[in-house]
N, C-alpha and C positions, 0 to 999 in steps of 0.2 A: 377413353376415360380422362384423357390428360390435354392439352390441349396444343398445338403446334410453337405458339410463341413461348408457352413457359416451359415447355423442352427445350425449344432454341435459346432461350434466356439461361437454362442453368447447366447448358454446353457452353455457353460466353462463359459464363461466372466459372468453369471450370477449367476451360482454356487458360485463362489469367490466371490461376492458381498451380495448376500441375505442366507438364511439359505436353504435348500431343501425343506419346505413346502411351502417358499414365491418364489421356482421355478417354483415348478408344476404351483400353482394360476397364475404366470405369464403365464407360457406356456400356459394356457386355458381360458385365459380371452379372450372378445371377443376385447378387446386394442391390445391384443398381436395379433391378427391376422388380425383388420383393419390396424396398422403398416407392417407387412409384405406387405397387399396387397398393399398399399401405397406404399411399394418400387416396387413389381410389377410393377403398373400402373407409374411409373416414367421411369423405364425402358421400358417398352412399350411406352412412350412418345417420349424416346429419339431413340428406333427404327421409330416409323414417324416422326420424324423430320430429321434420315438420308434420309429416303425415299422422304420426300419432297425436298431434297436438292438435290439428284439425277435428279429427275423430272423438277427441276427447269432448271438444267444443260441440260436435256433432249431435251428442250424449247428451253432455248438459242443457242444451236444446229441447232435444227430445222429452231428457226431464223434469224441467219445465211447462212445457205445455200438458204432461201426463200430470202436473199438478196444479193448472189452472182445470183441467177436466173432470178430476175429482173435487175441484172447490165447487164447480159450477154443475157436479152430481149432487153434492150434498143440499148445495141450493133447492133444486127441482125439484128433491125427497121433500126436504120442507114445506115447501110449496105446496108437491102433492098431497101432503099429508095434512097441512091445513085446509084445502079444496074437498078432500073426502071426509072433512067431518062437518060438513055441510049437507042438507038435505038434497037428493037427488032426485030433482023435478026438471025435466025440460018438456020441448015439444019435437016430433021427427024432423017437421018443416026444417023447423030452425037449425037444428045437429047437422040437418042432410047440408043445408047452406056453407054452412061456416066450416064445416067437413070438406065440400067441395075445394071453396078457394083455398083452405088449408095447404091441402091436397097438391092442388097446382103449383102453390109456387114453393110447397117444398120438393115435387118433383122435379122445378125448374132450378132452386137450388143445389140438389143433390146432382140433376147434370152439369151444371156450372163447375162444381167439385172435382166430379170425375173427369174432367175437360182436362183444370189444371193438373189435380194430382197422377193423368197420367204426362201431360207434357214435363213435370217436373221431376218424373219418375224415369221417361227419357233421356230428358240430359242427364241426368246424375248415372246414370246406367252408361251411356256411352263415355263420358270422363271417367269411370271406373275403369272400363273394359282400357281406355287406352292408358290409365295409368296403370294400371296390373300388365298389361300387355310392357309395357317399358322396365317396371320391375322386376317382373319374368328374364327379359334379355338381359340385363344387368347383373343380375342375380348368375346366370349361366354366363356369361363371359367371364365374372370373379373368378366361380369356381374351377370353368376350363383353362384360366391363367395362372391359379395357385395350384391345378394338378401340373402343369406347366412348370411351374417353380419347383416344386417337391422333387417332380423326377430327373430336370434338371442338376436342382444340390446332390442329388442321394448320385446321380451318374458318376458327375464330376469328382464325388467324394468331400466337396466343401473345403476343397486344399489349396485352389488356384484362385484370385483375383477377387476374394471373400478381404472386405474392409472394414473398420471397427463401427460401431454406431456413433463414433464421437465424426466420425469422416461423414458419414451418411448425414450426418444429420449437420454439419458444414455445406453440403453439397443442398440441402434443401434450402440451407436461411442466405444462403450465397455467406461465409465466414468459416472460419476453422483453420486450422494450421497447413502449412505448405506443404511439409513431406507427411507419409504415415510411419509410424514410429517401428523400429526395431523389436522385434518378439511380441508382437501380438497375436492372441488367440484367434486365429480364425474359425476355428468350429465354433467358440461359445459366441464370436459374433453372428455365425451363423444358426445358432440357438436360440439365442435371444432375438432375431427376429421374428424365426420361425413359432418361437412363444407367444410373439407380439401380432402375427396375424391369428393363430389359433385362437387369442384371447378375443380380436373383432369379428374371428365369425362367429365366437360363443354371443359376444357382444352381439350380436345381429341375428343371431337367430332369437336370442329373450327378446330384444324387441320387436321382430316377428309375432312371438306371440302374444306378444302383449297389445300390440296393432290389433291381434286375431277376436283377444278377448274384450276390448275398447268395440271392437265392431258386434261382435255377440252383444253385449251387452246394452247399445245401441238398438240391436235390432229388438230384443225385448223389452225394451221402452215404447219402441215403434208398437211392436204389437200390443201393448199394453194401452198405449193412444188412442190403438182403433178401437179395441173392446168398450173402452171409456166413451167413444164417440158413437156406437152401438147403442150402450145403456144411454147416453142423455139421449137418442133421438125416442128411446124405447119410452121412457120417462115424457119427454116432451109428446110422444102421442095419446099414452097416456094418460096424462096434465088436459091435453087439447079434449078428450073424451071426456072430463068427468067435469072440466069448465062448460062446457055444453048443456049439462044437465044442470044445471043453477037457474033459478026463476027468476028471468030476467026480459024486459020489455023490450021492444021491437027497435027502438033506438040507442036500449046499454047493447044490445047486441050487434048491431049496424056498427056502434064504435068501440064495442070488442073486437070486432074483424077489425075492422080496419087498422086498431090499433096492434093487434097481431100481425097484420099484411107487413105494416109499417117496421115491425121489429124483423120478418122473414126477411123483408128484403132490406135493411141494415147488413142483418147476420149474411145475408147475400153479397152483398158489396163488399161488407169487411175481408169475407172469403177469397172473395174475385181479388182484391185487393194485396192480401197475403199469397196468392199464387202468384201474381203478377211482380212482387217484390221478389220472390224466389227464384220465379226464372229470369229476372232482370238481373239477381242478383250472382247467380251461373253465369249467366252470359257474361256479368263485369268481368267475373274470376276467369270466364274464358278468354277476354281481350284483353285481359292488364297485360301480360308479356308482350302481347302484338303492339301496343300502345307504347310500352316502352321502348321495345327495340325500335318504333317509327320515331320516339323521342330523342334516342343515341343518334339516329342517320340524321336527323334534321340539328342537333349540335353538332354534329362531326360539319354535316355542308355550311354550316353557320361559318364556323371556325376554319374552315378553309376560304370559304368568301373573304374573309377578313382576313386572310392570309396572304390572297390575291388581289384584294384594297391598297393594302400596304406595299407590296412589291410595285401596284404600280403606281403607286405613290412617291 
């Protein structure tokens, strides 16, 4: 949870401050290590709260396009409902034609769909699984290190090597005073820590569920999407059936189709289009950290070269 240089760094900062026997007692009290875990659990705080702020983005997303699908239901009602008050005269020929190529390339549309939304239904499923899977272990190290802490204080009785929060909190920012003071309470320091973790895992489990309810709520957007995209195709065949029946010549109908092909496969491309942003756009969120850390190694050899310039210079 912590990382080797800033242990190392706040064992220096503490050597220069107290003598080496008032180090070790610090490094082994169990203060010294409900403050570590305290910074843990903060840091683990502020990874769910990126995550809820993703999720949130997720939603609003979601509800957005569930309100571009009922603008564009209301559309097609009008539509159909100015087409059906029109007289209903075609010919089979004709319907069976324009029916057929309909046909085709909205089946070749609707595979194009199912292509992307499931490649894009994959990565987002396997980035879930490994970020739930990390949260899981995180989540159970906390707890098996503050059951750790608990039985610890309660063993020792919270009498021996318990330091004030004005010390602890010296030892974090590297500042505070030299010695710790004559007659300080060591149980309410050891109370008010123990207040002070209870309070982030209350903190962490509301935003737990608040995570829980951002992702419910999400998903009923999602599903709300699809039913919406159910009725426009219900609508648009609909539409396509009673367009058919209108008494129309041999060339308004040659460039009715074709002017319908024209718009399937727009609505085709736009498709292709938005899946292909999606999973490009996974993919980035998958390689920004890979990207950065190759960005840190290539400044760090930068800066060494140039380090090695100079000397032999």
């Amino acid at each position: 949870m912590w990382s080797r240089a800033w242990t190392a760094s706040l064992m220096w900062t503490s050597s220069l401050m107290w003598s080496p026997a008032q180090t070790a007692s610090l490094m082994w009290s169990p203060a010294w290590t409900a403050s570590l875990t305290i910074a843990a659990l903060d840091q683990f705080i502020s990874k769910l709260q990126v995550k809820n702020k993703l999720r949130e983005r997720e939603c609003d997303d979601a509800k957005n396009q569930l309100r571009r699908k009922e603008e564009e239901v209301s559309r097609l009602r009008a539509k159909l409902a100015a087409v059906e008050g029109k007289e209903e005269t075609s010919e089979e020929e004709i319907n069976c034609k324009v029916n057929e190529r309909t046909q085709l390339l909205r089946n070749e549309l609707d595979r194009k769909i199912q292509d992307c939304q499931k490649m894009a239904n994959e990565l987002e499923r396997r980035k879930m699984e490994q970020r739930m899977f990390q949260q899981q272990q995180e989540v159970e190290m906390l707890k098996r290190r503050l059951e750790g802490i608990e039985s610890e204080l309660a063993s020792r009785g919270l009498a021996e090597g318990c330091w004030s929060l004005g010390v602890l909190a010296a030892v974090g920012c590297g500042i505070g005073s030299v010695h710790e003071e004559k007659g300080v309470d060591h149980s309410s320091s050891a109370v008010i820590l123990n207040s002070r973790i209870a309070a982030l895992d209350q903190f962490i489990s509301k935003l737990q569920v608040k995570i829980k309810l951002r992702e419910r709520e999400c998903d009923d957007a999602k599903n709300q999407l699809r039913r919406k995209e159910e009725e426009v195709s219900r609508l648009r065949a609909k539409l396509a059936a009673v367009e058919g029946k209108e008494e129309t010549s041999e060339e308004e109908i040659n460039c009715k189709v074709n002017e319908r092909t024209q718009l399937l496969r727009n609505e085709l491309d736009r498709k292709i289009q938005d899946c292909q942003k999606m999973a490009n756009e996974l993919e980035r969120r998958k390689m920004e950290p890979r990207m950065f850390q190759q960005q840190q190694e290539v400044e760090m050899l930068k800066r060494r070269l140039e380090d090695i310039e100079s000397e032999l210079r």
